[in-house]
VOMARVEX-788522 format. One record per residue (C-alpha): residue in three letters; y, x, z. Coordinates in nm, 2 decimals. Layout:
BEGIN
("ala",(Y,X,Z))
...
This chain:
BEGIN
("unk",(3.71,14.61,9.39))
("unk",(3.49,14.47,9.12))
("unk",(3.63,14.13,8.98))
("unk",(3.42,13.85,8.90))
("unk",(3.32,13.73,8.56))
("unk",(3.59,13.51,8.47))
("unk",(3.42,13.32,8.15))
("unk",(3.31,13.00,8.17))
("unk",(2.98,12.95,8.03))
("unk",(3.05,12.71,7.73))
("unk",(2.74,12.44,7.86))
("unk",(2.98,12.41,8.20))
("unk",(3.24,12.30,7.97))
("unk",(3.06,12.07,7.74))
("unk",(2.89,11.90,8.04))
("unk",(3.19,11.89,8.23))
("unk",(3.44,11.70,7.91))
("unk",(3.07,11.46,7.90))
("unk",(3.06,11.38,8.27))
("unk",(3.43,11.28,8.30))
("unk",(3.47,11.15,7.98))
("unk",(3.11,10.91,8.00))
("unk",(3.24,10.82,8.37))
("unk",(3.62,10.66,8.18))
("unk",(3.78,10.96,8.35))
("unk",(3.99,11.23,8.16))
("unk",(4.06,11.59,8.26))
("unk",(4.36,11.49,8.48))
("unk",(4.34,11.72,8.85))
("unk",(4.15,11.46,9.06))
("unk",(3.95,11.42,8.84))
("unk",(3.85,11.76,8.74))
("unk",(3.87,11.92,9.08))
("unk",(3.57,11.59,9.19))
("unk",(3.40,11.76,8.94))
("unk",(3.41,12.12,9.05))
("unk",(3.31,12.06,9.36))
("unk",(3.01,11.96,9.26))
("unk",(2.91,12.26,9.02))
("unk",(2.70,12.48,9.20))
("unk",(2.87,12.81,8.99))
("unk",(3.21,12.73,9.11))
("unk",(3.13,12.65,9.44))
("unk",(2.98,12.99,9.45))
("unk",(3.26,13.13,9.33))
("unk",(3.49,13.01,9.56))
("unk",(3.26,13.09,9.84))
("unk",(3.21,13.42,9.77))
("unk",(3.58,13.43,9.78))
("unk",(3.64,13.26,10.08))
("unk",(3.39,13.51,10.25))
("unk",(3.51,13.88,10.09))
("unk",(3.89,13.76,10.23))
("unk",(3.80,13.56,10.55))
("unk",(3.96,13.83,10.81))
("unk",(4.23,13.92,10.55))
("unk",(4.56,13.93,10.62))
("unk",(4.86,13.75,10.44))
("unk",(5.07,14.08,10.41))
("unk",(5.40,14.04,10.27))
("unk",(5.54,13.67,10.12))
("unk",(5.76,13.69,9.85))
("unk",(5.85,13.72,9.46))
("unk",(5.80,14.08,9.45))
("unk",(5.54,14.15,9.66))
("unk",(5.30,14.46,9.61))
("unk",(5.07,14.44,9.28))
("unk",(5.29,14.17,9.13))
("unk",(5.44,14.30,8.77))
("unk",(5.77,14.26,8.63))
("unk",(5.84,14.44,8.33))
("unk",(5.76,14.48,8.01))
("unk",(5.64,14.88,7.95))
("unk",(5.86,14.95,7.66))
("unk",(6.20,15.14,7.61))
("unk",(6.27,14.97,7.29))
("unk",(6.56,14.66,7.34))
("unk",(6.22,14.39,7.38))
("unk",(6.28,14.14,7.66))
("unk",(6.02,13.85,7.72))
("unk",(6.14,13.49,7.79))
("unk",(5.92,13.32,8.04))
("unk",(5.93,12.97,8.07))
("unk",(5.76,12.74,8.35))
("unk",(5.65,12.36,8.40))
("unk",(5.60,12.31,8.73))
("unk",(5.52,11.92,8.76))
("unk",(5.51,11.66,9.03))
("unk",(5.75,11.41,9.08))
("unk",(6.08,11.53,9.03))
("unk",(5.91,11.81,8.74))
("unk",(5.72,11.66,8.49))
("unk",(5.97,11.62,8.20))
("unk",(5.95,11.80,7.88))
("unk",(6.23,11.97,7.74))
("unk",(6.14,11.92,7.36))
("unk",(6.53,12.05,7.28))
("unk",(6.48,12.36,7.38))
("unk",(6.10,12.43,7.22))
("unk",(6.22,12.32,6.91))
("unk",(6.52,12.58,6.95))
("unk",(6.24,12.83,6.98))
("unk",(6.05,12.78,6.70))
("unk",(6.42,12.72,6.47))
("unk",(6.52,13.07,6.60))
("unk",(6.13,13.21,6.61))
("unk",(6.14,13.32,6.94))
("unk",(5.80,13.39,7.09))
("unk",(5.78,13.29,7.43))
("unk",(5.53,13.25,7.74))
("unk",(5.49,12.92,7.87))
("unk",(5.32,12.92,8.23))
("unk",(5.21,12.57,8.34))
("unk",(5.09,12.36,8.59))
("unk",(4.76,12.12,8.58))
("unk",(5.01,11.89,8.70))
("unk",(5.28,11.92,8.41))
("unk",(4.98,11.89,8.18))
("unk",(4.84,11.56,8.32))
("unk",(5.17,11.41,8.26))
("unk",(5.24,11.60,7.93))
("unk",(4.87,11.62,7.75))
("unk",(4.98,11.53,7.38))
("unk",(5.27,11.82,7.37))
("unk",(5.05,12.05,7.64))
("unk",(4.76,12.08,7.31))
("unk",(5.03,12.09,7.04))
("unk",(5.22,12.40,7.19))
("unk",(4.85,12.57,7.27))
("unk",(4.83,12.57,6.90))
("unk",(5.16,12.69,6.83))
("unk",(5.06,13.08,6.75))
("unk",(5.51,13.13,6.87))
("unk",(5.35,13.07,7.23))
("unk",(5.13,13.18,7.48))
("unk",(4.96,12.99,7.76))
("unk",(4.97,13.06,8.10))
("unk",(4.88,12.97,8.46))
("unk",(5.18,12.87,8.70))
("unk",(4.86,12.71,8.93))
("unk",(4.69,12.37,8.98))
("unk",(4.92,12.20,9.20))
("unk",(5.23,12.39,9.17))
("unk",(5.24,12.51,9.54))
("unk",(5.33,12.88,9.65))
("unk",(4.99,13.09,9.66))
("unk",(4.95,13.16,10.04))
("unk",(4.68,13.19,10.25))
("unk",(4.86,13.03,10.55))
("unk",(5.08,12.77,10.44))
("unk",(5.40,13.01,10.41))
("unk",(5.63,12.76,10.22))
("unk",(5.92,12.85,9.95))
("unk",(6.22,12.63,9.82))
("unk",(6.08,12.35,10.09))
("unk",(5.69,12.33,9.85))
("unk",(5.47,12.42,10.14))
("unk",(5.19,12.70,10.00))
("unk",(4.85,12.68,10.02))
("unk",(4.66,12.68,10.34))
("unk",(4.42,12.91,10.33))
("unk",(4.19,13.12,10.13))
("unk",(3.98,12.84,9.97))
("unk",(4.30,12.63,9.87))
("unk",(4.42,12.97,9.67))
("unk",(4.12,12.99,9.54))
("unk",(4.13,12.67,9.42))
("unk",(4.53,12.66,9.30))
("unk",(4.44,12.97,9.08))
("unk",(4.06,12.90,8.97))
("unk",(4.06,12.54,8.91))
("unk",(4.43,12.53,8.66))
("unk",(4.24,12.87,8.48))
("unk",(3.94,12.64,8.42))
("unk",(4.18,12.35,8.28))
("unk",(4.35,12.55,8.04))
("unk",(4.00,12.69,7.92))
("unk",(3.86,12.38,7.84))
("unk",(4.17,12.23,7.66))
("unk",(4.30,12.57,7.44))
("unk",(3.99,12.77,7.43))
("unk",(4.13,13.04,7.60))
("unk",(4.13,13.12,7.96))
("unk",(4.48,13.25,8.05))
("unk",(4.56,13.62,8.14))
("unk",(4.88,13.58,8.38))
("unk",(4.96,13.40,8.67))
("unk",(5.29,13.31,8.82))
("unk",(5.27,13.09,9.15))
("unk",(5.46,12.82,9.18))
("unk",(5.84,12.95,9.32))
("unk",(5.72,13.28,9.20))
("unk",(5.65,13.32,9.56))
("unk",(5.31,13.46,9.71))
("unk",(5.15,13.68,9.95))
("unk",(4.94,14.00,9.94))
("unk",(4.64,13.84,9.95))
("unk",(4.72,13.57,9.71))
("unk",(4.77,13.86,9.49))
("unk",(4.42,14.03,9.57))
("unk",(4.27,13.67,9.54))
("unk",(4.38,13.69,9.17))
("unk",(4.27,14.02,9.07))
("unk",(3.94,13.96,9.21))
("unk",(3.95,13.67,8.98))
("unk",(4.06,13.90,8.68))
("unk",(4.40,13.78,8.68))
("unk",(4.77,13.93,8.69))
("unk",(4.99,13.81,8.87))
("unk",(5.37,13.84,8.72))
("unk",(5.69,13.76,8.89))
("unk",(6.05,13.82,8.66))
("unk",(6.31,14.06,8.63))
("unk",(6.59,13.81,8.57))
("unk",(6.64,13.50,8.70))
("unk",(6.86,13.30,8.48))
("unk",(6.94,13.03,8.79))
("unk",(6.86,12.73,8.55))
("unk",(6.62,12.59,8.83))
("unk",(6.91,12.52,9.04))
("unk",(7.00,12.16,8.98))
("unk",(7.34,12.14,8.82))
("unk",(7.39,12.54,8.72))
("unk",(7.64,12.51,8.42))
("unk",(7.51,12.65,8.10))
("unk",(7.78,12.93,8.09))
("unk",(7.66,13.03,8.46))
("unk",(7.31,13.05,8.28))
("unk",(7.40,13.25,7.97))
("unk",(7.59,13.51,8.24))
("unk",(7.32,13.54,8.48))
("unk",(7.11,13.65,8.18))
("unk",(7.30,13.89,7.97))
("unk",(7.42,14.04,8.25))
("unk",(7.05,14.09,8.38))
("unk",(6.90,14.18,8.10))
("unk",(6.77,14.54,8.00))
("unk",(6.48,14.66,7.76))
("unk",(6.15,14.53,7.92))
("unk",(6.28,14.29,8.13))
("unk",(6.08,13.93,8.21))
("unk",(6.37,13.65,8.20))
("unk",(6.24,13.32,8.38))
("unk",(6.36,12.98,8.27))
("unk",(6.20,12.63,8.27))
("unk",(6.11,12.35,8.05))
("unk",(6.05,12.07,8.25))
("unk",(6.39,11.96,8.29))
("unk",(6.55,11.86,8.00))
("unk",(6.86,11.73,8.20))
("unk",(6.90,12.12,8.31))
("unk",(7.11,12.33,8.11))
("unk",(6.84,12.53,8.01))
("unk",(6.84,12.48,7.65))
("unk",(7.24,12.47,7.61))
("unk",(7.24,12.82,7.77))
("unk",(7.01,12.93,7.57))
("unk",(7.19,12.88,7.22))
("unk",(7.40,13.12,7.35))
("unk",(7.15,13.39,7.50))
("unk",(6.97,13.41,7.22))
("unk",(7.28,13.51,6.92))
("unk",(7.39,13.75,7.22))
("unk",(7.06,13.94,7.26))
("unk",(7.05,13.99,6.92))
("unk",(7.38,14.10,6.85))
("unk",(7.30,14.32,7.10))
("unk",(6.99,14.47,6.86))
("unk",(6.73,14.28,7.11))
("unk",(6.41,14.14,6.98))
("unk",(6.15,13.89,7.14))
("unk",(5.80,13.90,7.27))
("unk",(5.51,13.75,7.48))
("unk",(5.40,13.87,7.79))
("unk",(5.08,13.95,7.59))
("unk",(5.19,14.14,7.37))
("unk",(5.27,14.45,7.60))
("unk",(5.13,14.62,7.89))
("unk",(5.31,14.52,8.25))
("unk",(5.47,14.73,8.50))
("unk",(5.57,14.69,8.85))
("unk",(5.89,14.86,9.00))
């Protein structure tokens, strides 16, 4: 299946940061979304999507669903850390603690984020999109599951349909773009959770879609930070994706981290970004 172009033309951008900008608004998600609805390229886009999956089916809904990668392809001791900012309400914090433990170790990681996290979080959003330790990627617009029928995870009710994917993975790639400069390779759905078709939506888009290979538990609201530490080290293997989070610094994240990381190395393990290695899926 051929995949769309997926560069924005830099006069859409220009315009774009004008119009909002001239109109006292800033590049928060009503705003922006307003705004692509009324460019005739993305609404193209997103019909021409709507149209090549109308009478597609969801498939199978979960974390590991078919086409979804995992691993890192390497059989040297490399693991990737994988952190997300989901946003909304009870999500938007930033867990400055446990970035700055990053850079003190130098511990490259990927940050996937939501256009949500970033409205709240602008200021550190653009200082860690210059931070050359981290890479920038897409965990959707509104943080919900990618679905096209409203299958819901973890109680966040997915998107509805086809055009509402579209829009969760399209519309927070465009975001990113015009802020960093760089439209982001990976996408992670909010909950990790998505469907076939949500999958197929993002290829066609030119994106991948990665899930995790260990799940440290830190998004469970009071996991201790030795609970953490064990449900990595005792996960962990050469190539493996760990997912944690950093917007909640009143989760244990960062505690259990300035144990993981001594530990992995001890161990003879060394860091990298999702980038920086081709993905596999089991």
């Amino acid at each position: 299946m051929r995949r769309l172009k997926n560069s924005i033309p830099a006069l859409f951008i220009f315009l774009l940061i004008q119009s909002l900008l001239s109109a006292g608004n800033s590049l928060k998600n009503q705003d922006l979304i307003k705004q692509l609805y009324r460019d005739s390229d993305y609404l193209k886009k997103r019909a021409m999507i709507s149209h090549t999956f109308e009478h597609t089916t969801p498939g199978h809904w979960g974390e590991f669903v078919k086409g979804v990668d995992e691993d890192l392809v390497t059989r040297n001791k490399i693991v990737a850390f994988t952190f997300d900012a989901c946003g909304g309400p009870h999500g938007s914090g930033y867990d400055q603690a446990l970035i700055e433990l990053l850079r003190r170790e130098k511990v490259p990681a990927t940050l996937f984020v939501t256009g949500k996290w970033i409205d709240k979080n602008l200021k550190s959003f653009l200082q860690l999109s210059r931070d050359t330790l981290f890479e920038i990627e897409n965990h959707g617009f509104n943080h919900q599951p990618c679905s096209i029928d409203g299958e819901s995870a973890y109680g966040i009710k997915g998107t509805p349909d086809v055009p509402d994917a579209f829009d969760e993975i399209e519309a927070n790639e465009i975001k990113i773009n015009i802020l960093t400069g760089r439209r982001p390779l990976f996408y992670r759905s909010a909950t990790a959770f998505i469907d076939e078709a949500g999958v197929r939506i993002a290829q066609r888009l030119g994106v991948t879609v990665v899930s995790f290979d260990v799940l440290s538990g830190d998004a469970v609201p009071g996991t201790p930070a030795h609970e953490i530490e064990k449900n990595v080290l005792e996960g962990v293997r050469p190539g493996a994706i760990i997912i944690m989070h950093f917007n909640r610094p009143e989760w244990n994240s960062c505690e259990a981290l300035e144990k993981i990381i001594p530990a992995l190395r001890m161990w003879g393990y060394t860091f990298a970004r999702l980038k920086d290695f081709p993905l596999k899926r089991k």
